[in-house]
C-alpha positions in Angstrom: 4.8 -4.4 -21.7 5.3 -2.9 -18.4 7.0 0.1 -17.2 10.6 -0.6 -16.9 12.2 2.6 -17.9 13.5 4.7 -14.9 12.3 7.5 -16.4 8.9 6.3 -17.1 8.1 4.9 -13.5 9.5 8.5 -12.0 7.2 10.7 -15.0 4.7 8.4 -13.5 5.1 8.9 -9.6 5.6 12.3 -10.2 2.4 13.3 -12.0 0.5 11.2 -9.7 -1.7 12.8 -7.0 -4.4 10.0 -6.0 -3.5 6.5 -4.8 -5.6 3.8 -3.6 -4.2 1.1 -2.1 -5.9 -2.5 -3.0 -5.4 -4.4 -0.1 -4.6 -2.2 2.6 -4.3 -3.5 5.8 -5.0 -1.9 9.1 -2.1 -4.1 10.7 1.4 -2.6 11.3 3.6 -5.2 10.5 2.0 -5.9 7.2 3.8 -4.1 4.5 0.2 -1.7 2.4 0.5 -0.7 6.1 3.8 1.1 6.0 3.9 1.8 2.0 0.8 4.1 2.7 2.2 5.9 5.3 4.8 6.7 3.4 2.8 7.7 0.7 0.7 9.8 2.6 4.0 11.8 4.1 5.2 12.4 0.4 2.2 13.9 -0.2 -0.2 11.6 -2.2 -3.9 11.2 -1.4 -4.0 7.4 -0.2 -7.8 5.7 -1.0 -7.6 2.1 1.1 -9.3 -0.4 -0.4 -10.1 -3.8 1.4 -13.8 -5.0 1.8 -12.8 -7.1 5.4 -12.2 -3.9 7.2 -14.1 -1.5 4.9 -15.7 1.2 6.9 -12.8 1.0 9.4 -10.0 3.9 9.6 -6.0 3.5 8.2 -4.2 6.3 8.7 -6.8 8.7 8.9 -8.6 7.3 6.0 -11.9 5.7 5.4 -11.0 2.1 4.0 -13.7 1.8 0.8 -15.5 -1.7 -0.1 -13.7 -1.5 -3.4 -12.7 1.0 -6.3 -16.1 1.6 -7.6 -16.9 3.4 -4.4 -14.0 5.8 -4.6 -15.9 8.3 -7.2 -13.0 10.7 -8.0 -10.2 10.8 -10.6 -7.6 7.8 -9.6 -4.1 8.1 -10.9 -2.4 4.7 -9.4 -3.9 1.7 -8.2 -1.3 -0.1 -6.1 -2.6 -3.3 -5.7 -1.3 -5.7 -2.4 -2.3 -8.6 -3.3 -1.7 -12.5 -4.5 -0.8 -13.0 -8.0 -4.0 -14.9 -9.1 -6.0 -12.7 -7.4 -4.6 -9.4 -8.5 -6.3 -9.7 -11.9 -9.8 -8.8 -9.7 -7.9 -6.1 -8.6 -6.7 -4.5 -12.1 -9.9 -5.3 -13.5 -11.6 -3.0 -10.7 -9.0 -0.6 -11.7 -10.1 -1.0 -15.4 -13.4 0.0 -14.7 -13.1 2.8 -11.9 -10.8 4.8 -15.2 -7.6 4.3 -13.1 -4.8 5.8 -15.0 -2.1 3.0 -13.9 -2.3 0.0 -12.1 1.2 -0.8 -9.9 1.4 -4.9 -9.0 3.5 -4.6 -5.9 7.1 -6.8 -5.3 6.2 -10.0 -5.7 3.2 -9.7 -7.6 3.6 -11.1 -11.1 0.3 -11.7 -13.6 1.2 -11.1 -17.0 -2.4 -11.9 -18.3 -3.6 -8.9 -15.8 -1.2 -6.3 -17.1 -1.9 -7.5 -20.9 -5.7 -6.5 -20.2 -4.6 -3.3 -18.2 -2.4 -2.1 -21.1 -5.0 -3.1 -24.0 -7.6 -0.6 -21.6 -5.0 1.9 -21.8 -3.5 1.7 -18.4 0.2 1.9 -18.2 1.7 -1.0 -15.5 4.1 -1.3 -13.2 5.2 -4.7 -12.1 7.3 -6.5 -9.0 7.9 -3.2 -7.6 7.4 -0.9 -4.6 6.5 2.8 -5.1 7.9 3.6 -1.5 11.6 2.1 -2.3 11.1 3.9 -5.8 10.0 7.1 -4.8 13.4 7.7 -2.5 15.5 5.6 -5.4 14.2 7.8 -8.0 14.3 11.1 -6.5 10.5 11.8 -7.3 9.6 15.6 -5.5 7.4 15.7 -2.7 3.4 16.3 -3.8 2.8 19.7 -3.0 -0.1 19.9 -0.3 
């Protein structure tokens, strides 16, 4: 089962240091845009992810082919994309030892998080990490 305990998502957010971003997006009106800028301000180091614009800059940060390539300790995987396809996405998260894979608003694969969960990944489902931080009253990452 996902996380759905308020407690549990902020014990997550608060131990977590690394985040990469499946799906980022080098555009400002789409929303992986804002969310890691946001992350980034609250302190987290943000790891985009997105094999169209890999090699490219986002807020300072190289954007990386896909999690395999990242080759440090990842603590969320916040993944921005389409239902069907964000099973790619936790299964890259699977394999790269990601401690939790978050499936943003909207995104809803039950067979995904089931295999997630069996790796020993806890999940986080149709929600937003920068509405929950605030929300939740998670401390700022210490630089």
């Amino acid at each position: 089962m996902p996380l759905t305990s308020l407690d549990d998502i902020r014990d997550l957010l608060t131990d977590a240091r690394t985040i990469a971003i499946v799906g980022a997006s080098d555009r400002p009106d789409r929303p992986s845009y804002g969310v890691m800028a946001m992350l980034q301000r609250h302190g987290y180091r943000v790891i985009p992810v997105n094999p169209q614009i890999a090699g490219q800059h986002v807020h300072g940060e190289v954007v990386l082919r896909d999690l395999a390539q990242i080759g440090e300790p990842i603590d969320i995987v916040d993944i921005f994309r389409r239902p069907m396809a964000a099973g790619e996405a936790v299964d890259g998260a699977i394999a790269a030892g990601a401690k939790a894979a978050w499936l943003q608003l909207g995104v809803i694969n039950h067979e995904a998080a089931a295999r997630a969960e069996a790796a020993g990944l806890k999940v986080v489902m149709d929600r937003c990490p920068a509405i929950d931080i605030p929300r939740l009253g998670v401390p700022r990452i210490a630089g």
